[in-house]
KOLMI-791016 format. One line per field, with one value per residue (C-alpha): residue number from 1; residue in one letter; y, x, z. Coordinates in steps of 0.02 Angstrom, whole numbers, always signed. Layout:
num NUM; ...
residuo a; ...
c2 Y; ...
c1 X; ...
c3 Z; ...
END
This chain:
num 1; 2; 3; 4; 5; 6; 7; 8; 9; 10; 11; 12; 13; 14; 15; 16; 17; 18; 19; 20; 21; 22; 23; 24; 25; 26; 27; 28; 29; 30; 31; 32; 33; 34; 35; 36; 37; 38; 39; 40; 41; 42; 43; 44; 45; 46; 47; 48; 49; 50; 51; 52; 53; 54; 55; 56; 57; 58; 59; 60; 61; 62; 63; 64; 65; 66; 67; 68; 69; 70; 71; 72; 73; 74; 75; 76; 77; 78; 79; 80; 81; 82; 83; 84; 85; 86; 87; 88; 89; 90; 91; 92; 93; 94; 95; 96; 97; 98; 99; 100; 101; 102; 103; 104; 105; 106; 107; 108; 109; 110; 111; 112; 113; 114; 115; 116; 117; 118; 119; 120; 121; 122; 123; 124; 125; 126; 127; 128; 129; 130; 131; 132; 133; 134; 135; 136; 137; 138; 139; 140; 141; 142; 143; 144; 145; 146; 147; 148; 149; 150; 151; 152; 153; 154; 155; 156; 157; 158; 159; 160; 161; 162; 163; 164; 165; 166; 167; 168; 169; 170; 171; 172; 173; 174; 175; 176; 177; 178; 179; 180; 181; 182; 183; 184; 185; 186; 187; 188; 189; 190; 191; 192; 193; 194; 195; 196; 197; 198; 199; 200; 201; 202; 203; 204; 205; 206; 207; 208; 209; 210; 211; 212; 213; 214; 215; 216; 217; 218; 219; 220; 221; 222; 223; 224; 225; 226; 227; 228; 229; 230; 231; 232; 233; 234; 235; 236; 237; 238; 239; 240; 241; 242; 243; 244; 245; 246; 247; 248; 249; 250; 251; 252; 253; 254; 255; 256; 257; 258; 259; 260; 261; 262; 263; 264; 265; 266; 267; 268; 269; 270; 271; 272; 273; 274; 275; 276; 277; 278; 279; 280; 281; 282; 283; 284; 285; 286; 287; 288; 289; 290; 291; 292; 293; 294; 295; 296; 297; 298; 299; 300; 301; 302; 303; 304; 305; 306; 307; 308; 309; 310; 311; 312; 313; 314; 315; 316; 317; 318; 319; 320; 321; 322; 323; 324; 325; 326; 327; 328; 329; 330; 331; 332; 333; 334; 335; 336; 337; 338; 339; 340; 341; 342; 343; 344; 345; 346; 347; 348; 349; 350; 351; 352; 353; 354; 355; 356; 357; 358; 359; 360; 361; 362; 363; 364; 365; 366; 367; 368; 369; 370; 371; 372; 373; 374; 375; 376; 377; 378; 379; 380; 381; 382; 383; 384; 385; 386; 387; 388; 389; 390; 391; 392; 393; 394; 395; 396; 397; 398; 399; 400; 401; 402; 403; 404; 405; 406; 407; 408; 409; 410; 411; 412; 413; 414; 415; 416; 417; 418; 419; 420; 421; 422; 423; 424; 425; 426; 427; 428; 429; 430; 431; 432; 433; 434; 435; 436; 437; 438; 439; 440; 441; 442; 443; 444; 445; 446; 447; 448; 449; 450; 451; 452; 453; 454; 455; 456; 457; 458; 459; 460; 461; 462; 463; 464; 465; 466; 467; 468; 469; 470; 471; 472; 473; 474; 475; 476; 477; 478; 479; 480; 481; 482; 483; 484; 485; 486; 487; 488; 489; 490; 491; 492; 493; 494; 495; 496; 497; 498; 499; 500; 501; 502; 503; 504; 505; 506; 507; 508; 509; 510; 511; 512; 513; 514; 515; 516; 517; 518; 519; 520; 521; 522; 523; 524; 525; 526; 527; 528; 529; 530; 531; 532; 533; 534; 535; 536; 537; 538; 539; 540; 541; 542; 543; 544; 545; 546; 547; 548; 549; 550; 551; 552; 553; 554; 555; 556; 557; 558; 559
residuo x; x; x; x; x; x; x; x; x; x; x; x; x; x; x; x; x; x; x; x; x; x; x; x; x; x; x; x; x; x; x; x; x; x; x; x; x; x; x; x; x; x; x; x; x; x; x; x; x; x; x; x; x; x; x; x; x; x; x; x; x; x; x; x; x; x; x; x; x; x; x; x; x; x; x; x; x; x; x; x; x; x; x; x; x; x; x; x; x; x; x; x; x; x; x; x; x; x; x; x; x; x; x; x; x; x; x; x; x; x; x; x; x; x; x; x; x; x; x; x; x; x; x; x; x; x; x; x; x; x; x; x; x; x; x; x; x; x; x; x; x; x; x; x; x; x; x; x; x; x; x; x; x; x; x; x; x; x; x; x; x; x; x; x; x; x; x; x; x; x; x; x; x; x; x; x; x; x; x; x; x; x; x; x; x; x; x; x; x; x; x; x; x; x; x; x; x; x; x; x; x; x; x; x; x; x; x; x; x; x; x; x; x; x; x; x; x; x; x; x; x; x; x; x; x; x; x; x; x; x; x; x; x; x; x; x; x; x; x; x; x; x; x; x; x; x; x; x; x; x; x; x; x; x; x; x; x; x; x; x; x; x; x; x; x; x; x; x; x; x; x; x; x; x; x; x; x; x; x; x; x; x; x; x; x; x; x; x; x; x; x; x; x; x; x; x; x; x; x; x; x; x; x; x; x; x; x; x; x; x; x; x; x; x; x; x; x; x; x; x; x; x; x; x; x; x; x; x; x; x; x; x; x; x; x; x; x; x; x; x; x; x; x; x; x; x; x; x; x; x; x; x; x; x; x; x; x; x; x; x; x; x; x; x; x; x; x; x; x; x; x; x; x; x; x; x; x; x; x; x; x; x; x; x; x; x; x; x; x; x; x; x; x; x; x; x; x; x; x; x; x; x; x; x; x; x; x; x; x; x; x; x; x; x; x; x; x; x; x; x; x; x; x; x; x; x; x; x; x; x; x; x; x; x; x; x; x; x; x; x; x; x; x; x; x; x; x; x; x; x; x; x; x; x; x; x; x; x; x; x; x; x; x; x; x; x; x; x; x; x; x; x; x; x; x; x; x; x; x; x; x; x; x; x; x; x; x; x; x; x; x; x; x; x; x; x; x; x; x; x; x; x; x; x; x; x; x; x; x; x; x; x; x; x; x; x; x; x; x; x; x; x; x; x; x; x; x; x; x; x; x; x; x; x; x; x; x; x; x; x; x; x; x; x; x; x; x; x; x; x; x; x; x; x; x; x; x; x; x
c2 +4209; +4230; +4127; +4014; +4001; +4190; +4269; +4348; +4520; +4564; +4720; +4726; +4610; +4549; +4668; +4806; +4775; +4748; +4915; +5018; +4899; +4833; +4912; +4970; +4849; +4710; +4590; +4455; +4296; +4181; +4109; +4292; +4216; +4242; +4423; +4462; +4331; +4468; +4505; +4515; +4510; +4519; +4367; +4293; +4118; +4044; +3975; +3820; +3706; +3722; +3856; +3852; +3845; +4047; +4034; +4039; +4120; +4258; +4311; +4379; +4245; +4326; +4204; +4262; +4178; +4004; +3985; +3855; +3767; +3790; +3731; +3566; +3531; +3441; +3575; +3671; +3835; +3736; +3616; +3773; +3843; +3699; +3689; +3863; +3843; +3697; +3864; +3989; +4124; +4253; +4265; +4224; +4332; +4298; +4390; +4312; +4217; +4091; +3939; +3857; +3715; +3837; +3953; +3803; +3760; +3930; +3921; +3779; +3839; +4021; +4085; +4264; +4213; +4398; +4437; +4576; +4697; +4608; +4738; +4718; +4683; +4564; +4629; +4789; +4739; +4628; +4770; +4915; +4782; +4728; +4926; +4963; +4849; +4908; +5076; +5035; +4933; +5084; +5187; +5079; +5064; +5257; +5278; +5141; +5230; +5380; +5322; +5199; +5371; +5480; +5334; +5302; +5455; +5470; +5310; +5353; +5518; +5442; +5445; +5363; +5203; +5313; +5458; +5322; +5265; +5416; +5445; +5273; +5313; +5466; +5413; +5270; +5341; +5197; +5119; +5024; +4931; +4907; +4730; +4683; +4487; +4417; +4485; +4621; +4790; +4937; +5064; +5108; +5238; +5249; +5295; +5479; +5408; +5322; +5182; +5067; +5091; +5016; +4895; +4852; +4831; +4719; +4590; +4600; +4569; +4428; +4355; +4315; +4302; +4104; +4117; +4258; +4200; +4079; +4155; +4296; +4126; +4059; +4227; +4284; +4282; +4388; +4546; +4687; +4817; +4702; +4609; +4527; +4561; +4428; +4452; +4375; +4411; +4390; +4340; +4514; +4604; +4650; +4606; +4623; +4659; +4623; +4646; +4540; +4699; +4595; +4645; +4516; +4425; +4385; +4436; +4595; +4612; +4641; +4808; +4801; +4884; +4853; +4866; +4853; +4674; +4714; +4883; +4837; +4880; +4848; +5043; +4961; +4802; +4928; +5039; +4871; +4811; +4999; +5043; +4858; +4912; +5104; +5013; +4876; +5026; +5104; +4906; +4868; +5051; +5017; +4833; +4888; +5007; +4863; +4740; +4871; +4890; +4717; +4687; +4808; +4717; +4569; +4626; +4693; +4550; +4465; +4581; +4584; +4412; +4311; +4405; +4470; +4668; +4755; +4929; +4957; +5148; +5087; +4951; +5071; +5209; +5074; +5017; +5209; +5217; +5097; +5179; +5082; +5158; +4997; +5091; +5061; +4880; +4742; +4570; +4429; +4244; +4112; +4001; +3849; +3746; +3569; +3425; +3398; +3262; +3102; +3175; +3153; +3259; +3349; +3437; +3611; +3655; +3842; +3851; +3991; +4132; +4057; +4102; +4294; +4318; +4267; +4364; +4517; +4506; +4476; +4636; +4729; +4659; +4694; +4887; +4843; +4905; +4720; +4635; +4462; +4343; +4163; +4005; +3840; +3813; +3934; +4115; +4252; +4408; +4550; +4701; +4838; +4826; +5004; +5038; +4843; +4712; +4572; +4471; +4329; +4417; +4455; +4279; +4214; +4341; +4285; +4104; +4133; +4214; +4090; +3952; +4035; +4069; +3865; +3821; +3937; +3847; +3662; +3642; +3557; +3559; +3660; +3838; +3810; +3951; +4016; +4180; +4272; +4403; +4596; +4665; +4834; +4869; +4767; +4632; +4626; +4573; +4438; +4373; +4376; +4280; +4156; +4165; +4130; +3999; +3903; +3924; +3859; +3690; +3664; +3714; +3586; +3428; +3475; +3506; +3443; +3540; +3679; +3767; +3950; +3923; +4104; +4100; +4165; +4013; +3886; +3875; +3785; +3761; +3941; +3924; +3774; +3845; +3998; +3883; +3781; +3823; +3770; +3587; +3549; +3555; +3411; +3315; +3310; +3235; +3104; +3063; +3056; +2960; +2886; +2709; +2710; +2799; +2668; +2525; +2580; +2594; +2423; +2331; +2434; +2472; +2615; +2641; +2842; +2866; +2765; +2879; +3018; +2952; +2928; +3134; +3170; +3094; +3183; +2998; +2906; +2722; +2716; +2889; +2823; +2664; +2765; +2893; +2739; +2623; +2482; +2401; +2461; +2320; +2365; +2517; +2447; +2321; +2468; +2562; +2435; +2393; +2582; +2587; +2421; +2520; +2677; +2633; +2749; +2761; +2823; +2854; +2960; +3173; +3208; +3089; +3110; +3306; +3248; +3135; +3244; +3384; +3307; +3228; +3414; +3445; +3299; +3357; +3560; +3510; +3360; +3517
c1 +4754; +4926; +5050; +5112; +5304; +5334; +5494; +5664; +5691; +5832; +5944; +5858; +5730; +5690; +5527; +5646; +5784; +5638; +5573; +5746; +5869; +5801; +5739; +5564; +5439; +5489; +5368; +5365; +5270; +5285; +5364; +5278; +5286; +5466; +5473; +5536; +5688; +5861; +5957; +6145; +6215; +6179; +6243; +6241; +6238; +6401; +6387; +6465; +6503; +6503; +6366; +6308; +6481; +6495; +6319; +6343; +6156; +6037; +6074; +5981; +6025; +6012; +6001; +6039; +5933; +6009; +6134; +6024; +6076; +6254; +6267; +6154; +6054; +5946; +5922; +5751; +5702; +5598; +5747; +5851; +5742; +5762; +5926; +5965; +5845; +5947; +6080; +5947; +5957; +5842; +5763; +5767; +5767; +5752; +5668; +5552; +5410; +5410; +5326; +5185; +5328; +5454; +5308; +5240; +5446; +5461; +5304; +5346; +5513; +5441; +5599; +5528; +5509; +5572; +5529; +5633; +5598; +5672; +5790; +5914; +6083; +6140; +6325; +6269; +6123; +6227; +6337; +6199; +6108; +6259; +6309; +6112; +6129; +6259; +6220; +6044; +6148; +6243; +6109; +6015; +6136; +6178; +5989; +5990; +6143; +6063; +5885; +5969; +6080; +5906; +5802; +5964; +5985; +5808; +5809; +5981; +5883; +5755; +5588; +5441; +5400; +5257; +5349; +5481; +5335; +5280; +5443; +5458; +5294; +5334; +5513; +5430; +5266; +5206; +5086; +5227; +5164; +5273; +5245; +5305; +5363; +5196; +5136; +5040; +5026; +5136; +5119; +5051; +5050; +4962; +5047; +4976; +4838; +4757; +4745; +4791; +4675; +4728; +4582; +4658; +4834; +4779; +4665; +4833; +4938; +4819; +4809; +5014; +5015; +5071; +5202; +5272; +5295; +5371; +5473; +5530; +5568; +5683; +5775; +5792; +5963; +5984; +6096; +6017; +6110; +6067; +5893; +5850; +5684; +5539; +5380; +5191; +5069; +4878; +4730; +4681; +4807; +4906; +5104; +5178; +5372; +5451; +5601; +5648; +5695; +5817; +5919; +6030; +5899; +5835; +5668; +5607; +5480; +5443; +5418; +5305; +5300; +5102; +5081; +4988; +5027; +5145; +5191; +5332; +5516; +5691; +5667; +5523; +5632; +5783; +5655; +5605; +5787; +5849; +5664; +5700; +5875; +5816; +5669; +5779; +5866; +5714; +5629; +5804; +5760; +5610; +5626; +5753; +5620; +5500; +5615; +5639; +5468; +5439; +5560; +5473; +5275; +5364; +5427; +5255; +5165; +5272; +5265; +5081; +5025; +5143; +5152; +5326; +5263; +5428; +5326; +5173; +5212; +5344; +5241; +5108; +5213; +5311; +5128; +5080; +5232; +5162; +4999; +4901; +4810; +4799; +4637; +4561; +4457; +4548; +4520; +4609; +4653; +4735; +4767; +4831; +4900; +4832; +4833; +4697; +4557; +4639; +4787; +4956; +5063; +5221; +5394; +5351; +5494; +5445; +5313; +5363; +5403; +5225; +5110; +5213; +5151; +4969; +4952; +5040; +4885; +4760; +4823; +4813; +4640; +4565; +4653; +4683; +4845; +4857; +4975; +5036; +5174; +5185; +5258; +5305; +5119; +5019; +4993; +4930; +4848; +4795; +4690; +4603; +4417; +4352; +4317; +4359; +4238; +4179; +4299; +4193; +4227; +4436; +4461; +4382; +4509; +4644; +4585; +4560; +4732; +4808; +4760; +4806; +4968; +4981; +4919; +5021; +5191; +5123; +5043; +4877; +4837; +4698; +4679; +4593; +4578; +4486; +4417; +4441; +4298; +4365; +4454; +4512; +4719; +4832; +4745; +4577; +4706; +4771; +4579; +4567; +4720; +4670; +4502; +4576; +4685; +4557; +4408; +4562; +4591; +4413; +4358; +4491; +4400; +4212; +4232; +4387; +4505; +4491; +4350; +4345; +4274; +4218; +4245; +4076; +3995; +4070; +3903; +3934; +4107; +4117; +4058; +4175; +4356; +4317; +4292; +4453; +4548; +4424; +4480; +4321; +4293; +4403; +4339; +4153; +4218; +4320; +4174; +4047; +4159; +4324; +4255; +4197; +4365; +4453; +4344; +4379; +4564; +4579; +4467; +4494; +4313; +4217; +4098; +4133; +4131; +3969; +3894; +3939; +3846; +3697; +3686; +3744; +3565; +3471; +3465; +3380; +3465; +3418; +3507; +3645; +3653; +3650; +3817; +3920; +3855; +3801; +3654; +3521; +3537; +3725; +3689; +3556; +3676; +3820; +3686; +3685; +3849; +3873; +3734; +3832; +3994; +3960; +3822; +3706; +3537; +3517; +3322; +3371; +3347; +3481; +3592; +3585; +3630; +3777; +3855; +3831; +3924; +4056; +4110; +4089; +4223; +4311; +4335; +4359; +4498; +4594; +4594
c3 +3074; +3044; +2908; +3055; +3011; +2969; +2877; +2922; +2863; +2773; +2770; +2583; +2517; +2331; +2337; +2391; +2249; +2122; +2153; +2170; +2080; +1944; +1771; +1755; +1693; +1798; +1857; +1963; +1890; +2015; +2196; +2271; +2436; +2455; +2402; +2587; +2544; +2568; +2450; +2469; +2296; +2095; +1983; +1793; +1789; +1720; +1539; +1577; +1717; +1869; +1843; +2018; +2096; +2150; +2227; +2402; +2441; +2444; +2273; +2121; +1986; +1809; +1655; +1504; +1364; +1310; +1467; +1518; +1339; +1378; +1539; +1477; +1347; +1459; +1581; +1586; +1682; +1788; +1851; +1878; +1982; +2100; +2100; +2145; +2257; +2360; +2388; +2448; +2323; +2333; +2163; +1961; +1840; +1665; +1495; +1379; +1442; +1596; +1553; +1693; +1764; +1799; +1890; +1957; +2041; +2081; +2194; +2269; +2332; +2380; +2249; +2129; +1976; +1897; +1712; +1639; +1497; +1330; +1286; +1466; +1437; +1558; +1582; +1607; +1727; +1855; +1873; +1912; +2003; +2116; +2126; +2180; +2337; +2395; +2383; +2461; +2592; +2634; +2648; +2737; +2859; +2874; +2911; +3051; +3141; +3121; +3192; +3310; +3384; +3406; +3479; +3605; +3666; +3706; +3816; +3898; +3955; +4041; +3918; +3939; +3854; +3797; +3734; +3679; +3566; +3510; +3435; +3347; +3278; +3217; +3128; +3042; +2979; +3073; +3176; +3328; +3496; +3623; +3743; +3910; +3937; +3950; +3796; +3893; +3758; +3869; +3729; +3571; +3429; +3279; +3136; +3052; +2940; +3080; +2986; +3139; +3280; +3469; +3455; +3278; +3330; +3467; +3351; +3227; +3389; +3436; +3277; +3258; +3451; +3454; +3321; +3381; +3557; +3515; +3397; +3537; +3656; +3541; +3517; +3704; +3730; +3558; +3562; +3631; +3536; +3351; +3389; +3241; +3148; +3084; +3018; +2992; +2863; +2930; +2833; +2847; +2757; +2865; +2899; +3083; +3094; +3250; +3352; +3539; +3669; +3791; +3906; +4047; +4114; +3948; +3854; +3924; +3790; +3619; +3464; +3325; +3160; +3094; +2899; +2758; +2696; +2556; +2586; +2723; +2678; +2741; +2828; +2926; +2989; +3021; +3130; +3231; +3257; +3329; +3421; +3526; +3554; +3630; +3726; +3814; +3893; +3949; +3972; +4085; +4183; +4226; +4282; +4412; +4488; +4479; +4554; +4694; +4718; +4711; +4882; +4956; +4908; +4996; +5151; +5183; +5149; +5258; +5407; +5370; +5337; +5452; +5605; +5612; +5612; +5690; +5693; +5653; +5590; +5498; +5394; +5345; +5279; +5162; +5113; +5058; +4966; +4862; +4844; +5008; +5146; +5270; +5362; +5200; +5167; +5094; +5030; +5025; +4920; +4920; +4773; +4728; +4590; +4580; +4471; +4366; +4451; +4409; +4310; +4359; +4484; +4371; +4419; +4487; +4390; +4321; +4423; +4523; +4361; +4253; +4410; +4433; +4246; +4280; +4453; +4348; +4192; +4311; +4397; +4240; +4181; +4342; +4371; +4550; +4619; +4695; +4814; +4795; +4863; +4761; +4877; +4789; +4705; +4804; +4778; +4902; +4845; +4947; +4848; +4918; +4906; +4882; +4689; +4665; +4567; +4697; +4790; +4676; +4518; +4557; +4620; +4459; +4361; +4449; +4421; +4244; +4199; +4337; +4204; +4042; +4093; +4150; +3996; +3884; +3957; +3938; +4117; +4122; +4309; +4370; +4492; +4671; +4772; +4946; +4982; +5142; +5188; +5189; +5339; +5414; +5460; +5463; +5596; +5457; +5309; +5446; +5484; +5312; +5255; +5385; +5317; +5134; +5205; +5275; +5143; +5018; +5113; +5155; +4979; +4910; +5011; +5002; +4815; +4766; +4623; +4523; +4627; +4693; +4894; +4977; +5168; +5182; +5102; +5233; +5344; +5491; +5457; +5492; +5672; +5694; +5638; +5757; +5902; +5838; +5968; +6093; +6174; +6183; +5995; +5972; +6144; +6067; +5899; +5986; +6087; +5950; +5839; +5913; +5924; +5737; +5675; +5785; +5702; +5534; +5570; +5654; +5511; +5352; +5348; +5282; +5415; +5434; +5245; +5260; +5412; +5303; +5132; +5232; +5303; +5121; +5077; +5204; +5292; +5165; +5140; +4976; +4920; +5025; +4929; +4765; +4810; +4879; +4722; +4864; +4897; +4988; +5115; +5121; +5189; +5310; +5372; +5425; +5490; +5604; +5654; +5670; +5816; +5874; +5902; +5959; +6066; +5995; +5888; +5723; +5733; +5881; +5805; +5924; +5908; +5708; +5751; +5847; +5726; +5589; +5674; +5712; +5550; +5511; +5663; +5596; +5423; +5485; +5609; +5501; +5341
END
């Protein structure tokens, strides 16, 4: 796993400085953890109060030997180190040796602890020192114009995000992944080792996944021309640099740097700031080409799934555009978003963009070219069968990356969705929506929440919604059971739900008993009143068949 809250990277960072800055032989003894800390300037510490008064942050501090003495007799390395902490410089250095309490308060405050060869002259040193930042600054900065111009003018041009990449890759000696909005990897390069394979990049992508998410939330609205750069460190040696691509809607998506834990430097963080600037061009490019797509996957699902088909000609050549032959087979779903069983009901506030990420990964992890409209809570999702998994195994995909997506924003309700069986042209996707439709609702009161129902699975109920239409359908349930659904109404009885517990247990009282949590007698006696009211005798095979189908007409026609 990954150290959960992660580091800004400076322009130049203490392990930077140490190595180009400093004099050879310099070690750091302690506070290692904030060797990433950036460095912006090179100080002494005054020899007499205030001592801390020019610290205004992100400096080297340099203490010549007996400052500390000067300053306060009382003062100790260790205290020192905790007050210069309070002003977030970046390191310490001193010479001699660093006893365990000052190592002990530089660890705690994640402030280098930097030991320097005995022989340094201190005057000399915080000049060369303050003269080797800027220097590095400046060249730091020259290369960033200079790899921010290239990677620019390759976007502006028109590149692929692969090629895009490629050349990221190839600037950086680096191993860089480039990530959509939901996280989903859109491209990646190793760098020329090979060190980094695509199944490692993903586990080290994985492994940071939650911090950085929420990281890249909190820096959406960021510059797109200066994103600015974090990193993790995994348990498995390896550090992750990245960079929010944004653009005017917000987060478009996300580049990494991978590295040996370590080995990162202030060339990798400048690579990650002006690789998320090129790619928010190309990012921004290709959303407009998906948002026109995406008015044109709507207006056929309309025309197609609610009837309002203005040509027929017309709808199908829009459809191949998009890479759909409407003679082929397709398949349909319909899914809904439900509170959990007994949980409460929440504001569908956000609703709407959470289940357009899910439908868009479960497109991905299924390789279907997939269709899909989302309404309030409900989702519709048309796919084309040939070369597909089972309508069983996409629905469960969809279901599956339905309820990640829920879950990854806070939501805790649960993913019910119906199954239509496949269909030919344009008037088989219709059966099938209506198929989908009706297996959903159906699904939804046979087996409450959370369950995937296939159309195909519905039995009887099958035979019943095709004869829905029929006014006879409804005539034979009123006639079967008007006088017990009147009874009920009038006296706030259960007699139907009763009726219905007893078929549920293949007519046994006792079974019956057991599913309503009664007694047996119970039972017996509304067994009774039920022949009493509508006239008619349980013991009777026929009469049992009767009843029984229509509370399965009841339930069919009320869904």
């Amino acid at each position: 796993m990954a150290t959960g809250a992660g580091r800004d990277l400076g322009v130049i960072s203490v392990r930077d400085i140490v190595h180009h800055g400093l004099p050879a032989g310099t070690t750091i003894v302690a506070g290692a953890t904030g060797n990433g800390r950036e460095v912006t300037w090179a100080t002494r510490l005054r020899p007499a109060p205030p001592a801390f008064g020019h610290i205004s942050g992100g400096e080297i501090v340099f203490l010549p030997p007996g400052v500390l003495d000067l300053i306060d007799d009382r003062l100790n390395l260790a205290d020192a180190i905790r007050q210069l902490a309070t002003f977030g410089v970046a390191a310490v250095a001193i010479t001699g040796e660093a006893d365990s309490a000052a190592c002990a308060a530089a660890d705690a405050a994640s402030v280098p602890l930097l030991v320097l060869p005995p022989t340094v002259d201190f005057g000399h040193l915080e000049r060369e020192t303050a003269r080797a930042i800027a220097e590095r600054r400046r060249v730091l900065q020259q290369h960033g114009q200079e790899t921010g111009r290239k990677l620019m003018e390759l976007a502006i041009a028109g590149e692929s995000l692969t090629d895009l990449t490629t050349e990221f890759s190839r600037l950086g000696q680096r191993a860089v992944a480039l990530e959509g909005r939901d996280g989903g990897l859109l491209s990646f390069q190793s760098e020329p080792e090979n060190l980094v394979t695509e199944e490692t990049a993903q586990r080290i992508l994985q492994q940071t996944n939650t911090y950085a998410q929420a990281w890249l939330r909190s820096v959406g609205s960021s510059s797109a021309a200066e994103p600015p750069v974090h990193a993790w460190t995994t348990d498995g040696g390896w550090t992750r640099i990245v960079a929010p691509v944004t653009g005017r809607t917000g987060l478009l998506g996300n580049v990494s740097i991978l590295v040996p834990a370590g080995q990162e430097g202030p060339e990798d963080s400048v690579l990650a700031s002006r690789a998320a600037a090129a790619s928010a061009v190309a990012l921004a490019r290709e959303q407009a080409a998906a948002s026109v797509r995406r008015e044109v996957e709507l207006n056929v699902l309309d025309e197609m799934l609610d009837g309002a088909l203005r040509s027929e000609i017309s709808l199908s050549q829009q459809a191949q555009r998009l890479g759909h032959d409407l003679n082929q087979e397709f398949c349909t779903l319909n899914a809904r978003v439900d509170p959990a069983q007994a949980g409460p009901a929440r504001s569908r506030e956000g609703r709407w963009a959470v289940l357009e990420d899910g439908l868009r990964r479960a497109q991905r992890n299924a390789g279907l070219n997939m269709l899909w409209r989302v309404r309030n809570t409900s989702a519709e999702v048309v796919w084309p069968v040939t070369n597909a998994g089972s309508p069983a195994e996409i629905s469960g995909i969809v279901q599956e990356e339905l309820t990640d997506a829920l879950q990854s924003h806070g939501f805790t309700e649960v993913v019910s969705i119906g199954i239509g069986r496949p269909g030919h042209g344009i008037q088989g996707i219709r059966r099938s929506h209506q198929e989908a439709r009706q297996a959903l609702t159906l699904g939804r009161r046979l087996h409450g929440t959370g369950h995937i129902t296939d159309f195909d699975a519905l039995g009887i109920y099958r035979l019943i919604l095709a004869a829905e239409q029929l006014p006879e359908l409804r005539a034979f349930q009123d006639e079967a059971l008007g006088s017990l659904v009147s009874y009920d109404r009038v006296h706030r009885s259960n007699l139907t739900q009763t009726l219905e517990a007893f078929f549920a247990a293949n007519c046994s009282p006792k079974e019956a008993a057991s599913i309503l949590d009664v007694h047996r007698n119970t039972v017996l006696y509304r067994l009774d009143r039920i022949s009493e009211i509508t006239g008619l005798q349980l013991d009777d095979p026929d009469t049992r068949l009767r009843l029984h189908l229509a509370l399965h007409i009841r339930l069919a026609l009320d869904a």
